[in-house]
mmCIF file as gemmi writes it, N, C-alpha and C atoms, coordinates in Angstrom:
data_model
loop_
_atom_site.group_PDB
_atom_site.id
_atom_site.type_symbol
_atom_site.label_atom_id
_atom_site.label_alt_id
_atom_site.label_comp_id
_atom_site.label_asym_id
_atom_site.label_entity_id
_atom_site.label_seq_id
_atom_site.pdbx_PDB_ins_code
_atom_site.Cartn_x
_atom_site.Cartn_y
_atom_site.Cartn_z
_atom_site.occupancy
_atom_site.B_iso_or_equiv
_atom_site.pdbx_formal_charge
_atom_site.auth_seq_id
_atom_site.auth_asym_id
_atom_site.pdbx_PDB_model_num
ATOM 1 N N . UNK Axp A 1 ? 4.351 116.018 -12.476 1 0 ? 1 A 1
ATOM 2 C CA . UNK Axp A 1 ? 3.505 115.106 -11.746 1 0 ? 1 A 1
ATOM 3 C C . UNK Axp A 1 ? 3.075 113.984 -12.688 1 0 ? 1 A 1
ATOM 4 N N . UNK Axp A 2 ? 3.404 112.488 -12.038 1 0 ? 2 A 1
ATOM 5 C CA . UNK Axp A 2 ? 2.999 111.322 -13.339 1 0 ? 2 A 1
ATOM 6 C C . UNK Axp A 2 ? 1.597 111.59 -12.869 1 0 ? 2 A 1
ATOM 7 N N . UNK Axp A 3 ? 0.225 110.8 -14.007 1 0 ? 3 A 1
ATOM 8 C CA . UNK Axp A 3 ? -0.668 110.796 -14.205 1 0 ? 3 A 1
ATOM 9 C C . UNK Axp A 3 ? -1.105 109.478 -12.853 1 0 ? 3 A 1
ATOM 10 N N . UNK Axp A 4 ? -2.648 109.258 -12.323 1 0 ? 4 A 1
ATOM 11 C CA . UNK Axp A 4 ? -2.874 108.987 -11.709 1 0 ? 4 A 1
ATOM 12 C C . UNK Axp A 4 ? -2.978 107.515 -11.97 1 0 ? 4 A 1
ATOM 13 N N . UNK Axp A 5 ? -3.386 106.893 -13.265 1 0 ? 5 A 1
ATOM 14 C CA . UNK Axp A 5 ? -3.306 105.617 -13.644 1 0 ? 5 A 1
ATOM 15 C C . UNK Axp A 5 ? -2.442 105.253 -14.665 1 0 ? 5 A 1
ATOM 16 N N . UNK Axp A 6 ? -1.81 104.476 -14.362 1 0 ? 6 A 1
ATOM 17 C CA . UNK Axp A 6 ? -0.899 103.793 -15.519 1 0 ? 6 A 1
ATOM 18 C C . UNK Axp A 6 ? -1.383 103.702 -16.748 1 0 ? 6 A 1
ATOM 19 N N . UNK Axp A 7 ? -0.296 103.889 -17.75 1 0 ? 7 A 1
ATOM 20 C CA . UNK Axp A 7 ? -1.079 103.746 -19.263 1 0 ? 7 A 1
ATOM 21 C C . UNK Axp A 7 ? -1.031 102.074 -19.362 1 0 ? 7 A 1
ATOM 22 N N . UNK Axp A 8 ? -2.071 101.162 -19.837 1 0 ? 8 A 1
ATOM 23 C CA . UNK Axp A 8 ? -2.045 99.816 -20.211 1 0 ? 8 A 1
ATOM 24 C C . UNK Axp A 8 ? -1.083 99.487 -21.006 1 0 ? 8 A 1
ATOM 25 N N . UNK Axp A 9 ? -0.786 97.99 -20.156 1 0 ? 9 A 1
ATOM 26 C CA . UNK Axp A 9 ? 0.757 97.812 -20.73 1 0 ? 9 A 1
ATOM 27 C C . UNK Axp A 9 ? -0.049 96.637 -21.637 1 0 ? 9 A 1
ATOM 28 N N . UNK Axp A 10 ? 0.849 96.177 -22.54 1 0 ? 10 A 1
ATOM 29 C CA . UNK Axp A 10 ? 0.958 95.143 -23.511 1 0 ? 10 A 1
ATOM 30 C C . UNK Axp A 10 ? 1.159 93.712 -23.01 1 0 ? 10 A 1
ATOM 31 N N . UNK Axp A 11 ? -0.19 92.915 -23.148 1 0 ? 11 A 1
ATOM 32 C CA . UNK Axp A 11 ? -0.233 91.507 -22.032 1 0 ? 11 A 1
ATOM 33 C C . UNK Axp A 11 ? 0.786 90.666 -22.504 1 0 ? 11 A 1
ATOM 34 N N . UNK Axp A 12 ? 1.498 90.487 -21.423 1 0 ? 12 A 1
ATOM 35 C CA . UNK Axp A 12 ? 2.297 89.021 -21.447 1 0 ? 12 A 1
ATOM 36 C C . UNK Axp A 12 ? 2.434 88.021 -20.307 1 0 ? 12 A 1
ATOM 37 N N . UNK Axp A 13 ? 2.622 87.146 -21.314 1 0 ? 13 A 1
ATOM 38 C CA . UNK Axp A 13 ? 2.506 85.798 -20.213 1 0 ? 13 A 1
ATOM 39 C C . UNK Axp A 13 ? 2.64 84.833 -21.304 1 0 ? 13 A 1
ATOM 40 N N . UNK Axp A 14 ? 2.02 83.436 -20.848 1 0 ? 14 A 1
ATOM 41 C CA . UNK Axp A 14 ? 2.201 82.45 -21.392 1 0 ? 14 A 1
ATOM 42 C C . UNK Axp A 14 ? 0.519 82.521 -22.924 1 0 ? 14 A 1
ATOM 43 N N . UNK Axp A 15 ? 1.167 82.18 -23.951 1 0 ? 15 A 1
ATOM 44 C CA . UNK Axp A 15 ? 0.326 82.149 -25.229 1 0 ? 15 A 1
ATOM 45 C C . UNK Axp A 15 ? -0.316 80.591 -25.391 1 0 ? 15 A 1
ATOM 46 N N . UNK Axp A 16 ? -1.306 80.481 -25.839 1 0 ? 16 A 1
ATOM 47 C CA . UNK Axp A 16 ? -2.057 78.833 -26.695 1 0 ? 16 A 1
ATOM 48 C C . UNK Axp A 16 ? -1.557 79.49 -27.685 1 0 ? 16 A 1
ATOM 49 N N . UNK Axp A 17 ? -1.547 77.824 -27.552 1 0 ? 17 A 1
ATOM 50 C CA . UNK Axp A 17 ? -0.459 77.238 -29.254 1 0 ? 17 A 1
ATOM 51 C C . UNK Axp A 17 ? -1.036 75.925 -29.584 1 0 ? 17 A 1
ATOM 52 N N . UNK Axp A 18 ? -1.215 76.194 -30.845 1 0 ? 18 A 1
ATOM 53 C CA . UNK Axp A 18 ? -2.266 74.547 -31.452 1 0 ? 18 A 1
ATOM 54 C C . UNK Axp A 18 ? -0.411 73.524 -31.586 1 0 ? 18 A 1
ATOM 55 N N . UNK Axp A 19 ? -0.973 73.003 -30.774 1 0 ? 19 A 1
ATOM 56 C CA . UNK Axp A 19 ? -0.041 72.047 -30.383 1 0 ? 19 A 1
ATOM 57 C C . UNK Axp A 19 ? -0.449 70.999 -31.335 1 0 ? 19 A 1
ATOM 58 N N . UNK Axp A 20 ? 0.91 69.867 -32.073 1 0 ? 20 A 1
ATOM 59 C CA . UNK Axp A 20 ? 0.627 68.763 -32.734 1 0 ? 20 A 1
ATOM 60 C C . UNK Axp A 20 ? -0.2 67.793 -32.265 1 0 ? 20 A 1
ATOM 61 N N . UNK Axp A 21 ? -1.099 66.776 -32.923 1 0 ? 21 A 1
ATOM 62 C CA . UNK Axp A 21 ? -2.034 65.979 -32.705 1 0 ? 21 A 1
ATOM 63 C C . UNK Axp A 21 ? -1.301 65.112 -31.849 1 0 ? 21 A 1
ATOM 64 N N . UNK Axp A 22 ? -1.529 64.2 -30.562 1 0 ? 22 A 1
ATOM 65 C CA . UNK Axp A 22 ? -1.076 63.323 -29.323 1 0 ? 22 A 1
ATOM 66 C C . UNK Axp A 22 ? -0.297 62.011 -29.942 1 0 ? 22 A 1
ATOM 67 N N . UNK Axp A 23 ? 0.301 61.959 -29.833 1 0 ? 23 A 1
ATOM 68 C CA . UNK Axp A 23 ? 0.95 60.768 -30.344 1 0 ? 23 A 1
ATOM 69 C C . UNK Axp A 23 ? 0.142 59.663 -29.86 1 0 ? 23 A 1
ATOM 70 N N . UNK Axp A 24 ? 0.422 58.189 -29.779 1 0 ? 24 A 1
ATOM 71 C CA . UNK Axp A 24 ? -0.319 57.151 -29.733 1 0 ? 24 A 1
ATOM 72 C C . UNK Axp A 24 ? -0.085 56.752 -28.602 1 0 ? 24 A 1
ATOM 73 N N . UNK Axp A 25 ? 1.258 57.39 -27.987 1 0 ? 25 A 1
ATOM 74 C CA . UNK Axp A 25 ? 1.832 56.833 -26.173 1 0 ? 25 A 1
ATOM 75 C C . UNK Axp A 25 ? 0.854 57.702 -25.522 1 0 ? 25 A 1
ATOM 76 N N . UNK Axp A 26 ? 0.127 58.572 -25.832 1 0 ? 26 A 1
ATOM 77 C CA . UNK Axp A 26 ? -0.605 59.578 -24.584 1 0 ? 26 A 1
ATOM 78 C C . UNK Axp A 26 ? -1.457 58.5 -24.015 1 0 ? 26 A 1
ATOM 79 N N . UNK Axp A 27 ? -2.249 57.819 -24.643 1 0 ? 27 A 1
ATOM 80 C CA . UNK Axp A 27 ? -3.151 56.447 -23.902 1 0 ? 27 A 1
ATOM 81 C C . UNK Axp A 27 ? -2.135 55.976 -23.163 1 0 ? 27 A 1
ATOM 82 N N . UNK Axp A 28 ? -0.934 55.485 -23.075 1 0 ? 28 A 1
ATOM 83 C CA . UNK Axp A 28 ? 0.101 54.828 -21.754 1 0 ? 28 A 1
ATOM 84 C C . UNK Axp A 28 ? 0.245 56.545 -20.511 1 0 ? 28 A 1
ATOM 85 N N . UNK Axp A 29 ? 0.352 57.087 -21.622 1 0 ? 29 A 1
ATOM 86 C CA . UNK Axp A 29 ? 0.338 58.377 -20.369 1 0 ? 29 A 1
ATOM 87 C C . UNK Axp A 29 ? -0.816 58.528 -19.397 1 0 ? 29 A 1
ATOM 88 N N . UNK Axp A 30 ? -1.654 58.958 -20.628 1 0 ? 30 A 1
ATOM 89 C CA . UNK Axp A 30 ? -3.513 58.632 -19.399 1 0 ? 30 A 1
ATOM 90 C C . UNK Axp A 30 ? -3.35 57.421 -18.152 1 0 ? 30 A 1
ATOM 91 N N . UNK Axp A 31 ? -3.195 56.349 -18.572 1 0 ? 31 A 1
ATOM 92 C CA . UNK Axp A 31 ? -3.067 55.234 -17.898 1 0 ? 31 A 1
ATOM 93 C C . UNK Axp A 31 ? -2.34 55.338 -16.885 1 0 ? 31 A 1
ATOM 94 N N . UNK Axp A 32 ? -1.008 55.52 -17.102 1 0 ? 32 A 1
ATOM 95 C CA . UNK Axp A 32 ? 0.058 55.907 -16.181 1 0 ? 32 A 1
ATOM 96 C C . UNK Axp A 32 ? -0.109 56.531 -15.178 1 0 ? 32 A 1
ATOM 97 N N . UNK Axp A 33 ? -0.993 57.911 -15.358 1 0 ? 33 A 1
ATOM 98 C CA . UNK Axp A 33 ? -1.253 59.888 -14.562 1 0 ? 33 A 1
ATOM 99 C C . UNK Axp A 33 ? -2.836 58.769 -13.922 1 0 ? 33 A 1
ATOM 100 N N . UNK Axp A 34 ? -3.305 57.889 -14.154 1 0 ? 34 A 1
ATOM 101 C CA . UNK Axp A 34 ? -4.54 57.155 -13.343 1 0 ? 34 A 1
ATOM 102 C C . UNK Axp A 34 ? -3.821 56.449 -12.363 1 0 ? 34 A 1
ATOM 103 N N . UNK Axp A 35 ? -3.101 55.756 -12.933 1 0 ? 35 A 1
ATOM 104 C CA . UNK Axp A 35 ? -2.056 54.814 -11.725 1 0 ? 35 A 1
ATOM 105 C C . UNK Axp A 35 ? -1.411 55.441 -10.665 1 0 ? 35 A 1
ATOM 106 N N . UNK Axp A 36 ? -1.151 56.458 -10.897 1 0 ? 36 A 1
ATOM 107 C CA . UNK Axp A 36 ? -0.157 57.808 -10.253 1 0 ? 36 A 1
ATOM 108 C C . UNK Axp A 36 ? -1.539 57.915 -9.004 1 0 ? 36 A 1
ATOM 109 N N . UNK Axp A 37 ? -1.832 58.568 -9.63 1 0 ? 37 A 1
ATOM 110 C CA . UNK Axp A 37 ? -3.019 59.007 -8.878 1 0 ? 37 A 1
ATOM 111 C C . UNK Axp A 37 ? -3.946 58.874 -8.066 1 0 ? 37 A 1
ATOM 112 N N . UNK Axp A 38 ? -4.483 57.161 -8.337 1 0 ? 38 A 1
ATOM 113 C CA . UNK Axp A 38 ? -4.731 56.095 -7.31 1 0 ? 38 A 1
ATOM 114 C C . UNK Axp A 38 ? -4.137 55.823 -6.091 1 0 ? 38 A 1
ATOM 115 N N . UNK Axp A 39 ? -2.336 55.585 -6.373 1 0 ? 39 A 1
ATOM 116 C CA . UNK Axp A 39 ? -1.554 54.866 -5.53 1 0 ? 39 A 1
ATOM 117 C C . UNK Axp A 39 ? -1.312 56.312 -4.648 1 0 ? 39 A 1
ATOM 118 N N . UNK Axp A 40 ? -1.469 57.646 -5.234 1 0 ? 40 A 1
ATOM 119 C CA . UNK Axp A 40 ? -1.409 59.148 -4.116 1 0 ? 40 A 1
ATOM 120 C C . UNK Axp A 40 ? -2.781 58.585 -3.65 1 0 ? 40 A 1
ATOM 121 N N . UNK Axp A 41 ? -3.955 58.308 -3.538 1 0 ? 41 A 1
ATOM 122 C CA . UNK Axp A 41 ? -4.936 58.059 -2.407 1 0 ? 41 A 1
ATOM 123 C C . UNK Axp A 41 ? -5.009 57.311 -1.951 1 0 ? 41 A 1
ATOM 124 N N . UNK Axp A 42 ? -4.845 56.418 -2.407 1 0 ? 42 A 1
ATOM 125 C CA . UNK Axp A 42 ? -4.36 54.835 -1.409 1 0 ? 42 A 1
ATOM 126 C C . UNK Axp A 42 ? -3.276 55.13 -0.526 1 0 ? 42 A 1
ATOM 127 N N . UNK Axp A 43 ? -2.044 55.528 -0.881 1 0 ? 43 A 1
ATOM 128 C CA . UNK Axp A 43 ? -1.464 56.028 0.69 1 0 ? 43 A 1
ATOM 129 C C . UNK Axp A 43 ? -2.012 57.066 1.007 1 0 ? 43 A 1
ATOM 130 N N . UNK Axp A 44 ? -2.599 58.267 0.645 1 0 ? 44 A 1
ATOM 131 C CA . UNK Axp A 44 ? -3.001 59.104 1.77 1 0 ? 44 A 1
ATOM 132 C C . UNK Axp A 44 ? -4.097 58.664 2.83 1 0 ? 44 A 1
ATOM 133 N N . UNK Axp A 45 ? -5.096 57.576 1.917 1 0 ? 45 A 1
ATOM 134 C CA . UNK Axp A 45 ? -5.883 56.856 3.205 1 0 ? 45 A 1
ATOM 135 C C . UNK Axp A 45 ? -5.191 56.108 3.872 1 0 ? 45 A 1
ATOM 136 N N . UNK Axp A 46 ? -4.157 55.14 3.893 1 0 ? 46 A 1
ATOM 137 C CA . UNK Axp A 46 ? -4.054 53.85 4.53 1 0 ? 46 A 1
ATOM 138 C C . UNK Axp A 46 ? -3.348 55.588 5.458 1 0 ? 46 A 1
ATOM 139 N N . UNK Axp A 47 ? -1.908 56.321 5.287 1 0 ? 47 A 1
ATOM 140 C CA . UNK Axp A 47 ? -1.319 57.022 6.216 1 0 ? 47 A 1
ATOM 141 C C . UNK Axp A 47 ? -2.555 57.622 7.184 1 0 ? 47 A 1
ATOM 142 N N . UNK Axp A 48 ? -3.341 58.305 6.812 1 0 ? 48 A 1
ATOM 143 C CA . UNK Axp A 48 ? -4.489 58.687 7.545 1 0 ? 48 A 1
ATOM 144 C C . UNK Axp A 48 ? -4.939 57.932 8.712 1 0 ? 48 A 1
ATOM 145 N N . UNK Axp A 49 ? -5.258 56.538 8.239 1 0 ? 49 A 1
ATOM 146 C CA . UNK Axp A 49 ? -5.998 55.876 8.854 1 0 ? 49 A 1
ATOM 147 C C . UNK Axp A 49 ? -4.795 55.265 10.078 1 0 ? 49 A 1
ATOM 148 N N . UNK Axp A 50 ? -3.709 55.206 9.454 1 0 ? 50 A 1
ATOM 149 C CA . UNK Axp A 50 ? -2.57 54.897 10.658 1 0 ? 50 A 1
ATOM 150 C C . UNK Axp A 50 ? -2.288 56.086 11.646 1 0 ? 50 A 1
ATOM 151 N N . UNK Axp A 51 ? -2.394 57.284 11.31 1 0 ? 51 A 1
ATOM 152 C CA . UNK Axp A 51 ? -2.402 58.277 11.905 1 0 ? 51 A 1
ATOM 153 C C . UNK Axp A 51 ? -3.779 58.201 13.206 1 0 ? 51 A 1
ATOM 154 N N . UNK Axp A 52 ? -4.461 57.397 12.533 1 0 ? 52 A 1
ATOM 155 C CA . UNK Axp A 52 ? -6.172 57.763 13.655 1 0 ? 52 A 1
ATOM 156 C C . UNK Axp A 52 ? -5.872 56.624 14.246 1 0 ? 52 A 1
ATOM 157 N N . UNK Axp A 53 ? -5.592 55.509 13.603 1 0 ? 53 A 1
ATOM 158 C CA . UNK Axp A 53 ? -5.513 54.365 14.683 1 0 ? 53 A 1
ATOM 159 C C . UNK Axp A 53 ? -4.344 54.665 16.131 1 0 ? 53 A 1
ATOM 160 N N . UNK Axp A 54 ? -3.231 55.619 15.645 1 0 ? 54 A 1
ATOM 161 C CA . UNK Axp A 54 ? -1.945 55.33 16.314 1 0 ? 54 A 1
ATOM 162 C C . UNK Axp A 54 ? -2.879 56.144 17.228 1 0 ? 54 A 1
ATOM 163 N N . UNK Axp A 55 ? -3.453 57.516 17.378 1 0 ? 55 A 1
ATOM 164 C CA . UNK Axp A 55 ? -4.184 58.073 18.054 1 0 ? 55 A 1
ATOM 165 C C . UNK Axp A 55 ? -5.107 57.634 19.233 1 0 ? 55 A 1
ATOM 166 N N . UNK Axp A 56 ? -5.95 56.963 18.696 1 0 ? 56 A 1
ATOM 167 C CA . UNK Axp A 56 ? -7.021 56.3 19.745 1 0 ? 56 A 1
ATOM 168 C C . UNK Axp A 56 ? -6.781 55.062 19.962 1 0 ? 56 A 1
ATOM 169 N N . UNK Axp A 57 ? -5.622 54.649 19.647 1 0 ? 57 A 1
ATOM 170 C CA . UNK Axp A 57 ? -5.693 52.902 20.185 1 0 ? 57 A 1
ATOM 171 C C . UNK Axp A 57 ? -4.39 52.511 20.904 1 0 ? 57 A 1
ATOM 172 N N . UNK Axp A 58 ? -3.524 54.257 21.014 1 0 ? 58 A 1
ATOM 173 C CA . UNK Axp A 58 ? -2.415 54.013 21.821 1 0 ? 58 A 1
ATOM 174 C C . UNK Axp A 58 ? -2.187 54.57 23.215 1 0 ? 58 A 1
């Protein structure tokens, strides 16, 4: 008969790792992942708002 609880296994998954200091492009990256990010809510409002207009004004 096995035992009622498993013996604890040995964790795996993904590890932190002191990763090298950011190079000098991460500021164009920041910038970039802001731009990104904007232009995803700016169309999800304007689509939205075409979605409500097509709704009640057709």
């Amino acid at each position: 008969m096995q035992p009622a609880v498993r013996p604890a296994k040995r964790r795996q998954g993904a590890t932190r790792r002191q990763g090298p200091i950011a190079p000098a492009s991460s500021r164009f990256d920041r910038w970039l992942d802001r731009l990104v990010s904007i232009a995803v809510v700016t169309a999800t409002v304007v689509g939205g708002m075409a979605v409500l207009v097509t709704l009640f004004f057709d």
